[in-house]
C-alpha positions as CSV (number, residue, x, y, z in Angstrom):
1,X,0.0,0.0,0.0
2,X,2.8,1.9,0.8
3,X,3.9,2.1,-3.1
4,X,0.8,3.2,-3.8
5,X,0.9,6.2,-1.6
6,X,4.4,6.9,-2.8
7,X,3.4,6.7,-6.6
8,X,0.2,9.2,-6.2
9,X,2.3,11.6,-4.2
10,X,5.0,12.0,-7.2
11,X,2.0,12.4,-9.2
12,X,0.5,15.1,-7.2
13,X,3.8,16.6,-7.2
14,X,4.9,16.5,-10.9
15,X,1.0,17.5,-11.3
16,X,1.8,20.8,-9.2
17,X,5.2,21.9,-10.6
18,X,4.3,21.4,-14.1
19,X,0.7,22.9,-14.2
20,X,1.5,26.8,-13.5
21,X,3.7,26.7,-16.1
22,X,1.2,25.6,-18.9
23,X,-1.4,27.6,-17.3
24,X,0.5,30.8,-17.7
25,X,1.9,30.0,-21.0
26,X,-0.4,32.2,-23.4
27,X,0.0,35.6,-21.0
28,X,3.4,35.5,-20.2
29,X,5.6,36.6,-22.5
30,X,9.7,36.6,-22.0
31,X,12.1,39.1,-22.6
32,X,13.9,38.8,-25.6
33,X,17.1,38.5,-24.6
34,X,15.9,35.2,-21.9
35,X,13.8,33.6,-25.2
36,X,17.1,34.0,-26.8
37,X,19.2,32.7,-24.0
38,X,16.5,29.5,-23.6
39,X,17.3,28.6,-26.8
40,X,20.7,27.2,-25.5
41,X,19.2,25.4,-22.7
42,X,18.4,22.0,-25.2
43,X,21.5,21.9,-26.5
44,X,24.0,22.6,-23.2
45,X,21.7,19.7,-21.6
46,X,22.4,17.0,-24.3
47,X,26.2,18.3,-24.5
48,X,26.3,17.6,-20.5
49,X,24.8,14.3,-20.9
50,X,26.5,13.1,-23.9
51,X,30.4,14.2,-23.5
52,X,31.0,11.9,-20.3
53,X,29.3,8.9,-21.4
54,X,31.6,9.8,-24.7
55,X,35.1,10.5,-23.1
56,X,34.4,8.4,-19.7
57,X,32.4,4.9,-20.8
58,X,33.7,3.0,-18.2
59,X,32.5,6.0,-15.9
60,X,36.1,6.3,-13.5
61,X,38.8,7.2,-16.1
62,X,39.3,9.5,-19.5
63,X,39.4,6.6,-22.8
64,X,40.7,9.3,-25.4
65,X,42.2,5.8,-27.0
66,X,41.3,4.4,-30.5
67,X,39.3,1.7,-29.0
68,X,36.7,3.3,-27.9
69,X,34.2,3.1,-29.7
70,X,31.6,5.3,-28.4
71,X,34.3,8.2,-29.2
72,X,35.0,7.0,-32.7
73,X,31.3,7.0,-33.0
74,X,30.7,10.8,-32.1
75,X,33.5,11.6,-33.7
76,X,31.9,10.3,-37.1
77,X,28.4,11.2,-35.6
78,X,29.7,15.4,-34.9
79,X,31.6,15.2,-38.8
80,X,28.6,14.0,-40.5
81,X,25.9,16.5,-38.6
82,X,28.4,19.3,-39.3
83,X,28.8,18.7,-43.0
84,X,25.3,17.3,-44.2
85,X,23.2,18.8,-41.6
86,X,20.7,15.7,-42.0
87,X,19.7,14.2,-38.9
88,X,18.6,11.3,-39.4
89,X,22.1,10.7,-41.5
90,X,24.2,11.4,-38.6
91,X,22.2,9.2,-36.1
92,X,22.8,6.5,-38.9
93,X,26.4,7.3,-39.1
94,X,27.3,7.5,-35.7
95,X,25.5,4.5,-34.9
96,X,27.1,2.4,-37.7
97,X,30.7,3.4,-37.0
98,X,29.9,2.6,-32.9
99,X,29.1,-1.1,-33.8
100,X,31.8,-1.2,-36.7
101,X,34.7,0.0,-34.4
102,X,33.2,-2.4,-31.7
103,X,33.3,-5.6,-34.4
104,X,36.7,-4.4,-35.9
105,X,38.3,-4.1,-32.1
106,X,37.1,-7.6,-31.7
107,X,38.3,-9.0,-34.9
């Protein structure tokens, strides 16, 4: 019962933080300059998240080493997004280089 209380109180919760904000979200309006600076805010987020797992796979020490693989794979992943600017293409690429490095460092 206890799980039960616990999962309808994080609802209740999530339920009050989230709600003001689409409540208010047609009379608000930001400044420019914080609209502009927001727009950052996606891609600093997925840069924090990403560059560990990248540089620190094992999670206690910096692999800048050809055998890792999840480098080699952003590596190929950042060089395709920066010179086709198709997503889909650099999810594709990145991906593909990640399990080829992985089967060629096996081989």
């Amino acid at each position: 019962m206890n799980e039960v209380y616990l999962i309808l109180g994080m609802a209740v919760v999530t339920f009050l933080i989230r709600y003001p904000m689409f409540a208010l979200a047609g009379r608000v309006e930001f400044p420019k300059v914080l609209a502009r600076a927001l727009r950052y805010v996606p891609p600093a987020v997925l840069t924090a998240i990403i560059v560990p797992a990248v540089l620190m796979p094992k999670g206690t020490t910096l692999n800048l080493s050809y055998t890792n693989a999840y480098l080699v794979g952003a590596l190929v992943a950042v060089a395709v997004g920066w010179f086709k600017r198709n997503l889909l293409l650099t999810i594709v690429a990145g991906m593909t280089a990640f399990f080829g490095w992985q089967i060629l460092l096996r081989m």
